[in-house]
LOVOLO-932591 format. One line per field, with one value per residue (C-alpha): x, y, z; residue number from 1. Coordinates in Angstrom, 1 decimal. Example, Ala and Ser with C-alpha at 12.3 -4.5 7.8 and 13.67 -1.06 7.14 Angstrom:
px	c(12.3,13.7)
py	c(-4.5,-1.1)
pz	c(7.8,7.1)
resi	c(1,2)
//
This chain:
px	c(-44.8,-48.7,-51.4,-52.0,-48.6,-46.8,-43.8,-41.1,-38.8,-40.6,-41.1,-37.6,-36.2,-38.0,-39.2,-37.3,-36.6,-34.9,-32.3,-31.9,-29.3,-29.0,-27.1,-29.2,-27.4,-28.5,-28.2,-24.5,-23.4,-21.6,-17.7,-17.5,-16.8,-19.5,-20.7,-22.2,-25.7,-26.3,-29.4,-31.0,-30.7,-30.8,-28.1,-26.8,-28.1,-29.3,-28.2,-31.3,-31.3,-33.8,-31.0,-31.3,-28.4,-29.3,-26.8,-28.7,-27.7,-24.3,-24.1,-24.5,-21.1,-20.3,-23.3,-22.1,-18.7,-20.0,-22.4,-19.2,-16.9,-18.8,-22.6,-22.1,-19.6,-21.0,-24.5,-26.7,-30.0,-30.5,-29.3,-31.7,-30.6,-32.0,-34.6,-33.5,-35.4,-34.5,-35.3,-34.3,-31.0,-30.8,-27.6,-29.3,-31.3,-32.1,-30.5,-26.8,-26.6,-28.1,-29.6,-30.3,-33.9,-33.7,-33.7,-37.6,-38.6,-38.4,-39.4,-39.9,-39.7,-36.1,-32.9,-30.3,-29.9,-27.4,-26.6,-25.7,-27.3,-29.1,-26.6,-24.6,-27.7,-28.2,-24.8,-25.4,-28.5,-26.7,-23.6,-25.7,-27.0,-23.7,-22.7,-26.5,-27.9,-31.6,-32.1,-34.6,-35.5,-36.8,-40.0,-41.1,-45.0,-46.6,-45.6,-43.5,-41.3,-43.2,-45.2,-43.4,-40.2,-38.8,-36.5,-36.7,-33.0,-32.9,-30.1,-31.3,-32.1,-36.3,-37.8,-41.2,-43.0,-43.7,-46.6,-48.1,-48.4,-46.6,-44.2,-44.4,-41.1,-43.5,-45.9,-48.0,-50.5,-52.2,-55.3,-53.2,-53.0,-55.2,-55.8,-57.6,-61.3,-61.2,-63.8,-60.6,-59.1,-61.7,-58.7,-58.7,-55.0,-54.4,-51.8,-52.4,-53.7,-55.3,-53.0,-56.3,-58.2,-57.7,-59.4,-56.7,-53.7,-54.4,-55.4,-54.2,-50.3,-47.3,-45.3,-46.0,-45.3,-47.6,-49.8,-50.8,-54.1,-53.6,-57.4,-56.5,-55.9,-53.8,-51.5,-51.9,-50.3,-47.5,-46.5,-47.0,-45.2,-42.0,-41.9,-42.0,-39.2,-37.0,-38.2,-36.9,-33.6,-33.5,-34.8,-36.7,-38.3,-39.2,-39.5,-42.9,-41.9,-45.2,-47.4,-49.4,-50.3,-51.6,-54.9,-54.5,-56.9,-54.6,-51.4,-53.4,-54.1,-50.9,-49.0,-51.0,-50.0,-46.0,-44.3,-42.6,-38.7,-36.0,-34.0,-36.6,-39.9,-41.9,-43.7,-41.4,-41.1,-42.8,-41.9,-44.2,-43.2,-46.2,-45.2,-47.3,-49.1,-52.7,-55.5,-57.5,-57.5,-57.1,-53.9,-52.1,-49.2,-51.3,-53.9,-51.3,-49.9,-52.2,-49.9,-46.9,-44.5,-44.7,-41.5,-40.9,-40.7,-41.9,-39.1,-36.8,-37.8,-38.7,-35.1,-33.6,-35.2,-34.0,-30.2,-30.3,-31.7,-29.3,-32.6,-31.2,-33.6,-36.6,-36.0,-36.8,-40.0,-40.5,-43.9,-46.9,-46.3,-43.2,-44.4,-46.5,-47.6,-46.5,-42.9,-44.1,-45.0,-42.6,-39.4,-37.3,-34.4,-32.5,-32.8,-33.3,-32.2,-35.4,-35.3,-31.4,-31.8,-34.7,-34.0,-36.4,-34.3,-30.6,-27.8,-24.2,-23.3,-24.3,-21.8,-21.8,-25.6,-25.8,-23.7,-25.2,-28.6,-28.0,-26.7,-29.5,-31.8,-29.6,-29.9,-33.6,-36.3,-38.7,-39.2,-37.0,-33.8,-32.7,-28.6,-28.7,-25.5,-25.6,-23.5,-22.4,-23.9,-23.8,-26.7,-30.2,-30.1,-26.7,-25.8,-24.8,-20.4,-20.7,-19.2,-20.1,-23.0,-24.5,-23.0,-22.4,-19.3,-18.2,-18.6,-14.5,-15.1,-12.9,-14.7,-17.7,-19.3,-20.1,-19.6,-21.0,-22.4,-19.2,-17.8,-16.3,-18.8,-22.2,-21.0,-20.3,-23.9,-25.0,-23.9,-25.3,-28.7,-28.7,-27.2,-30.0,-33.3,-34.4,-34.8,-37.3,-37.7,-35.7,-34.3,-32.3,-32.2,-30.5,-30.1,-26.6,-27.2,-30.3,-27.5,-25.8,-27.9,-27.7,-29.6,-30.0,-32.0,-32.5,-28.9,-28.2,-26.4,-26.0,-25.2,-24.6,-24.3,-23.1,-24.2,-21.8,-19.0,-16.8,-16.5,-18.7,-18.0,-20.7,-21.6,-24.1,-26.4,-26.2,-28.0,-25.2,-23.1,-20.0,-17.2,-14.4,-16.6,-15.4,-16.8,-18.3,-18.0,-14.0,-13.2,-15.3,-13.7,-11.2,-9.0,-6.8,-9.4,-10.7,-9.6,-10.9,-11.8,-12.5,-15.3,-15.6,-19.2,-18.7,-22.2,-23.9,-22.4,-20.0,-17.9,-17.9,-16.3,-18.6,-16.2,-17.4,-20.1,-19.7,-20.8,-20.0,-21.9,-21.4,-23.3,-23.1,-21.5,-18.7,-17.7,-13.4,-14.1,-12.6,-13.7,-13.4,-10.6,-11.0,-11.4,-11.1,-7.9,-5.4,-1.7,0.8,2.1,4.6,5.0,8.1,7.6,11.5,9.9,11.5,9.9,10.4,10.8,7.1,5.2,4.8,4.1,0.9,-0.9,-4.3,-6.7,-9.9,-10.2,-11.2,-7.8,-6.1,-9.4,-11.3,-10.1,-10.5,-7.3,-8.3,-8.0,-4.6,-2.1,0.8,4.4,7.6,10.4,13.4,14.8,14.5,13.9,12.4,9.1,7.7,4.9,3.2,-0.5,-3.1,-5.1,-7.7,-6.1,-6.2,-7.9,-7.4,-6.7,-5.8,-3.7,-2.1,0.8,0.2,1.7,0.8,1.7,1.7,-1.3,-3.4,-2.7,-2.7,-0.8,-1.7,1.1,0.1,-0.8,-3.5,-4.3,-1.6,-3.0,-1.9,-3.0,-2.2,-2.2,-2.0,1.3,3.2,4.2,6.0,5.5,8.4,7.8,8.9,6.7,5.2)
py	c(130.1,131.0,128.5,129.6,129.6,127.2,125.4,127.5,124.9,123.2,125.7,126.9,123.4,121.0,123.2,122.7,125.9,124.4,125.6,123.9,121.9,119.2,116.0,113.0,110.2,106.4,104.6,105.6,104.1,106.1,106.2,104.6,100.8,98.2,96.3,92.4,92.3,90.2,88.7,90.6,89.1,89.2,90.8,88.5,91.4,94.9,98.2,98.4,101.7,104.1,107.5,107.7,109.0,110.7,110.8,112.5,112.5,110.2,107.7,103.9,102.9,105.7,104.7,101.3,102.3,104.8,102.0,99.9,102.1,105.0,104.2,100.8,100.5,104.1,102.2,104.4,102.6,103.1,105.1,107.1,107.4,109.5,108.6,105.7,105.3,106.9,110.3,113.1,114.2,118.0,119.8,123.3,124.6,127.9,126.6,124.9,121.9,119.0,120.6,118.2,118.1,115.8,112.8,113.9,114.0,109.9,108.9,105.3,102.7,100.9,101.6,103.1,107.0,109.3,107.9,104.7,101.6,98.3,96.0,99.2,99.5,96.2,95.7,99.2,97.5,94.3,96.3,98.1,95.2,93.3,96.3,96.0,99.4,99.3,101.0,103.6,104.9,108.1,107.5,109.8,108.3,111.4,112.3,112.0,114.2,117.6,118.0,121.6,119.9,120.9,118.1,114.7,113.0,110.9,108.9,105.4,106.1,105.4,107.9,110.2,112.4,115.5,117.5,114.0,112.6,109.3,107.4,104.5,102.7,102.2,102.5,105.9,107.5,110.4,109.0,108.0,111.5,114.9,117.3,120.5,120.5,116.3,115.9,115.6,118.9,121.5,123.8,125.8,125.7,122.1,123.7,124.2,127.7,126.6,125.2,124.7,122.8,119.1,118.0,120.9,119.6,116.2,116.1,118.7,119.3,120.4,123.0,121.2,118.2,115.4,114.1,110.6,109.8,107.7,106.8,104.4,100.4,100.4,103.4,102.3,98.9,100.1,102.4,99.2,97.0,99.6,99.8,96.0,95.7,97.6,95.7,92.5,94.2,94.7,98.0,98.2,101.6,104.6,108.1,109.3,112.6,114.9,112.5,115.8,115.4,111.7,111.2,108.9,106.7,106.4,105.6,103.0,100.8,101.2,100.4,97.3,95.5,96.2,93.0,92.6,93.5,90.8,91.6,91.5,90.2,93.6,96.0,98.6,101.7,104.8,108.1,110.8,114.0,116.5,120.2,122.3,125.0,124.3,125.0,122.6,119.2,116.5,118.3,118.6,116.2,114.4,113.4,111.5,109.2,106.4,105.5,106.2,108.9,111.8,114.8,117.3,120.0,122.3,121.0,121.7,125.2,126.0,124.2,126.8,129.6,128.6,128.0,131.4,133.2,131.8,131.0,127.4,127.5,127.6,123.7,122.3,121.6,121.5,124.1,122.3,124.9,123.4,119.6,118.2,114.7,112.7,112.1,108.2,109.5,112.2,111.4,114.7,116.5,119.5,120.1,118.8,119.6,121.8,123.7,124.0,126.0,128.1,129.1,127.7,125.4,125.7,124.6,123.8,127.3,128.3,126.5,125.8,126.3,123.4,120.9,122.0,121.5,117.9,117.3,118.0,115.9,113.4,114.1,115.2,112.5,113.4,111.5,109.3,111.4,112.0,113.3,114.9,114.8,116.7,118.6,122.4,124.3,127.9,128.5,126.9,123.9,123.7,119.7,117.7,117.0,115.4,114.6,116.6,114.0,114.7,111.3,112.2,111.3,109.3,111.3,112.1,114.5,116.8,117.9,119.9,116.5,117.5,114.3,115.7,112.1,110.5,113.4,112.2,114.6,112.9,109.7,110.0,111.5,108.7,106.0,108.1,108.2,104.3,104.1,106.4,105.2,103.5,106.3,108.0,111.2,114.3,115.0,117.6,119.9,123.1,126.4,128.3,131.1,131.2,129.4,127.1,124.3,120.6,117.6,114.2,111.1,108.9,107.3,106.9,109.8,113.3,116.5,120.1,122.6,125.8,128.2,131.1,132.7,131.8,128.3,128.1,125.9,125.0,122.2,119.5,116.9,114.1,111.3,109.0,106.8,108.1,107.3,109.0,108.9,109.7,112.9,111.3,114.4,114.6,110.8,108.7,105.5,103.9,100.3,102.4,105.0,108.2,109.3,112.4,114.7,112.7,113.8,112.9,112.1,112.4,112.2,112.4,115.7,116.7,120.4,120.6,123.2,122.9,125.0,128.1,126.8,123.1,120.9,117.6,114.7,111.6,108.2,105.1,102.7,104.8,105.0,104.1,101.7,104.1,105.3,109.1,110.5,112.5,116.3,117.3,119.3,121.2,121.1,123.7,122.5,124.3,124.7,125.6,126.2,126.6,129.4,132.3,135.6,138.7,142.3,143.3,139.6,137.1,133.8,132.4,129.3,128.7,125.4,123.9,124.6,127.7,127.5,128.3,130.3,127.6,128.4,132.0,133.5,137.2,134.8,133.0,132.6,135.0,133.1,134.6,135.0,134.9,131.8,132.9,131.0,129.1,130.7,129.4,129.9,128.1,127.3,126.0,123.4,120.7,117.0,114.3,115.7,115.4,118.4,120.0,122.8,125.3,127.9,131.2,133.8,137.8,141.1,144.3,144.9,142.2,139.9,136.0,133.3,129.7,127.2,124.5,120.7,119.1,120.0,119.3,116.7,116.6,114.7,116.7,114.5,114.4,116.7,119.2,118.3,119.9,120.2,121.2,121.4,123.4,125.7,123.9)
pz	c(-14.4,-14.6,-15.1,-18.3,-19.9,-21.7,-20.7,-21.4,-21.8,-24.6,-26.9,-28.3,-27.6,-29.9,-32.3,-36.4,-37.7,-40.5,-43.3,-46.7,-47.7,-45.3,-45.9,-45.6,-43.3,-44.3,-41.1,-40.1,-37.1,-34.2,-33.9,-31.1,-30.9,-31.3,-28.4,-28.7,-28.5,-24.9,-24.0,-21.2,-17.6,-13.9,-12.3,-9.3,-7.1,-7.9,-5.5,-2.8,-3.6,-5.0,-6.2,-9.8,-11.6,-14.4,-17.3,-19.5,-23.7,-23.0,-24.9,-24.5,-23.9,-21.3,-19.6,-19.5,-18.3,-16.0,-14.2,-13.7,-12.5,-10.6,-10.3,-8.8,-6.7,-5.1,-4.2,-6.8,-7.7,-11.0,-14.0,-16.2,-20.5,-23.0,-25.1,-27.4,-30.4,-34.2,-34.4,-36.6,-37.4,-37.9,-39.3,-39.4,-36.7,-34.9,-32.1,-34.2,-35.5,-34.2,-30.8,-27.9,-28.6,-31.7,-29.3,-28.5,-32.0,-32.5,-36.3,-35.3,-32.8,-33.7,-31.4,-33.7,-32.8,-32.0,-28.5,-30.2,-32.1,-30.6,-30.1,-27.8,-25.6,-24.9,-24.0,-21.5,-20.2,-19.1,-18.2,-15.6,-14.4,-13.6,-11.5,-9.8,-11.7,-12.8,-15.8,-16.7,-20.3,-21.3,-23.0,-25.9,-26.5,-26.9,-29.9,-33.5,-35.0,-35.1,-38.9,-39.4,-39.9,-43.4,-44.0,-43.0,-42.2,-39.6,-37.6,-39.0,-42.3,-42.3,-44.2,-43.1,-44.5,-41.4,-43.1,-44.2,-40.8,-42.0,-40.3,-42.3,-40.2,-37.5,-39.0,-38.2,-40.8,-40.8,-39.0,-36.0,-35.0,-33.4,-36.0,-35.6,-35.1,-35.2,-32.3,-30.2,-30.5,-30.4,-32.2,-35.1,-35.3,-33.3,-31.1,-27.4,-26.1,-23.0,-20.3,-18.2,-20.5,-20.4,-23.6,-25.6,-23.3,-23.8,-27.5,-29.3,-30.3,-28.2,-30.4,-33.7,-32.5,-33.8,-31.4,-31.3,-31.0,-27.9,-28.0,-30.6,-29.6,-32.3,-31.1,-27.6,-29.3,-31.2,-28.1,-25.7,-28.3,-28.0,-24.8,-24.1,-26.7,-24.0,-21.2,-23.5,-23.6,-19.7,-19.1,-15.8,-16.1,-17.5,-17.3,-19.0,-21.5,-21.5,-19.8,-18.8,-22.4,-22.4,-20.7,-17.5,-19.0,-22.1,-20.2,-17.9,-20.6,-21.7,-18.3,-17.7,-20.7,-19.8,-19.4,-15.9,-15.8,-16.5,-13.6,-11.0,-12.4,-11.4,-13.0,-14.4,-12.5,-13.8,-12.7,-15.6,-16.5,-15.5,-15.6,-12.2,-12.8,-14.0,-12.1,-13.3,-10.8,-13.4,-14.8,-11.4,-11.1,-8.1,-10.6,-12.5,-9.7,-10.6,-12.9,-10.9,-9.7,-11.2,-11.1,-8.5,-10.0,-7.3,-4.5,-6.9,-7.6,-4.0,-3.2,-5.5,-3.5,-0.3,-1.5,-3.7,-0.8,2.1,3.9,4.9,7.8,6.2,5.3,8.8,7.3,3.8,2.5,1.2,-1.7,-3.0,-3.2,-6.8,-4.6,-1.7,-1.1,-2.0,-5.3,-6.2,-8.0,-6.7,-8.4,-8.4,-12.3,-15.3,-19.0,-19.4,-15.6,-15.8,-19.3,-18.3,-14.8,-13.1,-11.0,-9.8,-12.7,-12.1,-12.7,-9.7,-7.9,-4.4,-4.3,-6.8,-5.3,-1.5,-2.7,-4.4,-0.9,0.8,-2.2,-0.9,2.6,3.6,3.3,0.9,-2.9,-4.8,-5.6,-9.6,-9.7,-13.0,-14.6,-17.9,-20.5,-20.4,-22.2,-22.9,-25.3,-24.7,-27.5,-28.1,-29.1,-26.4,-27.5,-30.8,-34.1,-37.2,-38.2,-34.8,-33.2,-29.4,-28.5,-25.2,-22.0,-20.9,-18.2,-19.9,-23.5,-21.5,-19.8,-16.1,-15.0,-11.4,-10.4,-9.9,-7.7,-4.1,-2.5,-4.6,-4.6,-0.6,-0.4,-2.2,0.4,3.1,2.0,1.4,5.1,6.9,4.7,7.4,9.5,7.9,10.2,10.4,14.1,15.6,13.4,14.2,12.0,13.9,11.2,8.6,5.8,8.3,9.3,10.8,10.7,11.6,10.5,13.8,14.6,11.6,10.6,10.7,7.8,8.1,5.5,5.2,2.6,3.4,2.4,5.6,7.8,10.8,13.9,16.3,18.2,17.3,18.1,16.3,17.5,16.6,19.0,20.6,18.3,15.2,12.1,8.9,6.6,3.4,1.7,1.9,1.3,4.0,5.6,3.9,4.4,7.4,8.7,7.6,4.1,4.7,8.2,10.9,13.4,17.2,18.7,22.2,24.3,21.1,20.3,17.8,17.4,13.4,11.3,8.2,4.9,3.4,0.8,2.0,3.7,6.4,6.4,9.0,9.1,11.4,8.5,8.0,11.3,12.1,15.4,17.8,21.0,21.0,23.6,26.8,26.0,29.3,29.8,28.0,26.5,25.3,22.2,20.2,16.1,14.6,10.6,8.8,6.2,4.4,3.9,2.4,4.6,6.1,6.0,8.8,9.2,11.4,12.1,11.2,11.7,12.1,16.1,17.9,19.1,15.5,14.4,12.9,9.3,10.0,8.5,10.9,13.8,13.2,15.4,14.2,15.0,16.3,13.9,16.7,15.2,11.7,9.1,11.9,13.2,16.8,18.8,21.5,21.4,24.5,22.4,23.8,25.3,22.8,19.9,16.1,14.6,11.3,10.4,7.9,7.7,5.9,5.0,5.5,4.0,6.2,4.1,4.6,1.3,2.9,1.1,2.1,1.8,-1.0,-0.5,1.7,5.1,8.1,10.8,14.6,17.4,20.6,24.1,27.9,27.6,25.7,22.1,19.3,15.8,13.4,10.1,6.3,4.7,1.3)
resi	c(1,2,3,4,5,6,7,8,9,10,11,12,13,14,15,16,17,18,19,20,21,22,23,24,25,26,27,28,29,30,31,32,33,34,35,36,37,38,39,40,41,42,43,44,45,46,47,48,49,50,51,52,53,54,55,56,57,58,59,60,61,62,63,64,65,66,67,68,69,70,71,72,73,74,75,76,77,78,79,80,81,82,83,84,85,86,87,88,89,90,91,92,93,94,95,96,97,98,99,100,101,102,103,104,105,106,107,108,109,110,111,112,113,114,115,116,117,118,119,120,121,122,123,124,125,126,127,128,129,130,131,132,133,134,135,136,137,138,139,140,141,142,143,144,145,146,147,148,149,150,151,152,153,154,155,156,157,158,159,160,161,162,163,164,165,166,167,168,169,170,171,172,173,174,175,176,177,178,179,180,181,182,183,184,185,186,187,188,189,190,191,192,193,194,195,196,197,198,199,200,201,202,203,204,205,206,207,208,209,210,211,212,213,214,215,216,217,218,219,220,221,222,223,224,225,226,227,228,229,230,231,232,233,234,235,236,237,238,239,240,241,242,243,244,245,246,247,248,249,250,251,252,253,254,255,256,257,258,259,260,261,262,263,264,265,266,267,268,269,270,271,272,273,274,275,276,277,278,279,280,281,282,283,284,285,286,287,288,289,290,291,292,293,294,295,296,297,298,299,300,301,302,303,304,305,306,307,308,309,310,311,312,313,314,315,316,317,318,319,320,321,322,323,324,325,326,327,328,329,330,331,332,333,334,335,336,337,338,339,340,341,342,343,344,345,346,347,348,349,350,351,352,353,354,355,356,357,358,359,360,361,362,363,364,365,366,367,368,369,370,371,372,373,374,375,376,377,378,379,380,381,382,383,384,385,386,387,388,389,390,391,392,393,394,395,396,397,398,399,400,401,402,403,404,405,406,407,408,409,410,411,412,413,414,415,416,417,418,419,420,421,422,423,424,425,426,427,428,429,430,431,432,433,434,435,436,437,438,439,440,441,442,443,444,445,446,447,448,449,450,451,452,453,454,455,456,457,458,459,460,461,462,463,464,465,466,467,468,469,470,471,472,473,474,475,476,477,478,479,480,481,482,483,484,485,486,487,488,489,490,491,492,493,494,495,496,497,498,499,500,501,502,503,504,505,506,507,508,509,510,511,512,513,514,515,516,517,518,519,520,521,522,523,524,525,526,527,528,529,530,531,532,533,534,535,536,537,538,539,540,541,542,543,544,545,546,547,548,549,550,551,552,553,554,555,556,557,558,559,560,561,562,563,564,565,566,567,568,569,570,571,572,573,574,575,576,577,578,579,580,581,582,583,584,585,586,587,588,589,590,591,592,593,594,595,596,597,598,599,600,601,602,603,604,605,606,607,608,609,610,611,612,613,614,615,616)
//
């Protein structure tokens, strides 16, 4: 985007283009089962962890259940919530009924919306806590409900009046906010039409939002008094929405009368939305980071260069261009509800670029990392799952919930940031094709990623001790070993075959005790597969050693069918190694058909071994 333009994402989203005949909704609760209000508390102890999982529009209860089950136990840090105040409840919009972007149209300060009432996110917040999540609250404190709004229903029944300026359930008049040409918006039409002028960004409105005058004390109290409310309840942060739009100055008086957190008597953490782009200093995200950590936007955008491109390589060093602030300031992501719906960052339908690219947030050290876990979508401000009053219903993972946060892969990634953040450098980094690349952090652990359309095996440095360590993307160490593929550091090096479009990621804790085997030598092993075919197709053996064609189905070893149904063949493979293995099928023309179930695992010796085994 150009200095001068707006943020696309904030334009189509929270404006109300509204029909007639809505339904007016007097303080209905959600469907979903009431939670007791609990005092807010310490937790016994909280995750040292700074990955933020970002479970953005579920609602209160799934975030609760989520911290206990997934979030917790996987080591993440803290958990960041949609806004939770009362906002507007919209059945008729442009964009459907109720579009996501109700939640950043608040109509007052009080806890019942559509992600749940009070008593549910106080239960969240100390639900969070037991399983030693922090929780962080989007903050909307720039602004009401915009004044262009033709209706005013809300999800907790307080009334407003939008071209009025009153929001009397807070209350907010007409004096509390910038109007055109008020000695604070120098605007004939109060709307923002210069992206480099800070008095116009900072005082005058956002797409018809209505823009508090944050000059006031009395604002600046009633924001202050709402956000302390939270930190009452147990909230121990927040992320700032349109702090580009607040002066610094505004937001500093406001941060220093926050109380400190329940859980750990600190300041809360801030982390401020500030969109790059202008090219005037004081509206850079740098300038904000007085007041704390600000969004990287540009890492994620140049991240989504570098993964759409297959340039892999290029992130040996991350470019000046692509970072808002210091990594000790910068609160990184892939995406976000705005950048995932207009393009700017990768989304979870691109697939493997996604999931390698939260990875490698995971993975490189730079910022705090934000997993966003969202809803899909398939226009731009379609309604998070809900009921017909706009209620969002609990987050299943099977009713469009992505749920990407608790995958084996993430949650694997997860622990192996916490293991390697004290090695704070990247070493050995090594690009075997401009999409395949390795890494380490110290001896701590090691990654490699693969951004192509076939596997690649190479060898590595690690830095890591000699030992069998256990890939945290396929399952990581479990109670008898690895529950996924093991991987053997011998003299600090390691032979990896990193999947098409995947990845392999190794750290010292997850590490099975062993001492990795002599490789010197060879055996001739033989596997006999009892499978039936039809005329014209054979059998072969494929695996994940240059021996079997590491994975490569045009390198297999093609059996013998003189024992039919029992196909043979001998193979030379390395002395006491772990390998794994497949059968497949092949048509005279070409068409392969793997055989079905997990992967086939074989330890080959000092001598000749056989295998027999049925086609699955």
């Amino acid at each position: 985007m150009s200095a001068n333009d707006p943020p696309r994402a904030r334009a189509p989203r929270r404006r109300s283009l509204l029909a007639a005949g809505l339904l007016v909704l007097a303080g209905t609760a959600p469907a979903a089962a009431l939670l007791p209000d609990r005092p807010a508390r310490a937790a016994a102890s909280l995750n040292d962890s700074d990955v933020t999982a970002n479970l953005w529009e579920w609602n209160w209860p799934s975030v609760a259940a989520a911290c206990t089950d997934h979030l917790g136990p996987a080591g993440y840090g803290a958990v960041q919530v949609a806004p939770p105040a009362e906002s507007v409840s919209l059945a008729s919009t442009s964009d459907g009924a109720h579009p996501w972007w109700e939640v950043y149209q608040p109509v007052s300060y009080g806890l019942t919306s559509r992600l749940g009432t009070r008593a549910q996110f106080s239960s969240m917040v100390a639900a969070c806590h037991d399983a030693g999540v922090r929780v962080y609250v989007d903050a909307v404190v720039n602004h009401m409900a915009g004044h262009n709004n033709t209706v005013n229903t809300t999800y907790g029944g307080s009334a407003f009046d939008p071209g009025g300026f009153a929001y009397p359930a807070v209350p907010y008049g007409y004096g509390d906010f910038h109007h055109a040409n008020d000695g604070y918006c120098n605007d004939d039409d109060a709307g923002i039409d210069d992206w480099n002028n800070t008095s116009e960004v900072q005082n005058c409105e956002l797409v018809s939002l209505s823009d508090l005058k944050t000059q006031s004390g009395y604002v600046r109290d009633k924001i202050t008094g709402y956000l302390n409310d939270l930190v009452g309840l147990g909230v121990d942060g927040f992320r700032v929405d349109a702090a580009k739009h607040i002066a610094q100055s505004d937001f500093a008086a406001v941060k220093s009368a926050l109380h400190t957190t329940t859980a750990e008597g600190r300041a809360p953490y801030i982390a401020q939305e500030v969109f790059p782009g202008s090219t005037t200093a004081d509206l850079k995200p740098a300038a904000f980071t007085g007041n704390g950590d600000v969004l990287g936007f540009s890492y994620a955008q140049g991240l989504k260069t570098q993964f759409q491109n297959g340039t892999l390589s290029n992130l040996a060093g991350i470019p000046s261009w692509s970072l808002d602030a210091d990594g000790s300031r910068t609160y990184t992501m892939i995406t976000n509800h705005d950048t995932e719906r207009d393009g700017s960052t990768l989304n979870y339908k691109n697939g493997s670029d996604y999931t390698l690219a939260t990875y490698f947030l995971l993975a490189y050290p730079y910022g705090r990392p934000s997993v966003y876990d969202g809803f899909t979508w398939s226009s731009a401000g379609q309604s998070p799952p809900a009921d017909s009053r706009g209620f969002v219903t609990g987050a299943t993972c099977s009713n469009g919930w992505q749920c990407s946060t608790r995958s084996t892969g993430t949650k694997g990634m997860v622990g192996w940031h916490n293991a390697t953040a004290s090695a704070t450098a990247v070493g050995n980094f090594t690009a075997t094709a401009g999409n395949v690349i390795g890494f380490s952090r110290g001896s701590e652990g090691w990654i490699g990623l693969n951004d192509s359309s076939g596997p690649s095996t190479a060898s590595y440095r690690t830095g890591l001790a000699d030992g069998v360590y256990c890939d945290v993307i396929t399952g990581g160490l479990g109670s008898s070993g690895c529950q996924g593929t093991a991987v053997t550091v011998s003299g600090g090096t390691a032979t990896v075959t990193i999947p098409a479009g995947g990845a392999v990621a190794i750290h010292a804790d997850a590490r099975t005790g062993q001492t990795p085997p002599p490789t010197s030598g060879t055996v001739s092993d033989t596997f006999n597969v009892n499978a039936t075919t039809t005329w014209g197709t054979s059998v072969h053996l494929v695996g994940d050693v240059p021996a079997l064609g590491s994975w490569d189905t045009a390198k297999a070893v093609e059996l013998s069918p003189s024992g039919y149904p029992i196909w043979n063949g001998t193979v030379t493979l390395p002395a006491n190694t772990k390998i794994e293995y497949k059968y497949i099928k092949k048509t005279g023309a070409g068409a392969v058909t793997w055989e079905s179930g997990a992967n086939r695992t074989y330890t080959t010796g000092t001598s000749s071994r056989t295998a027999n085994d049925t086609w699955r």
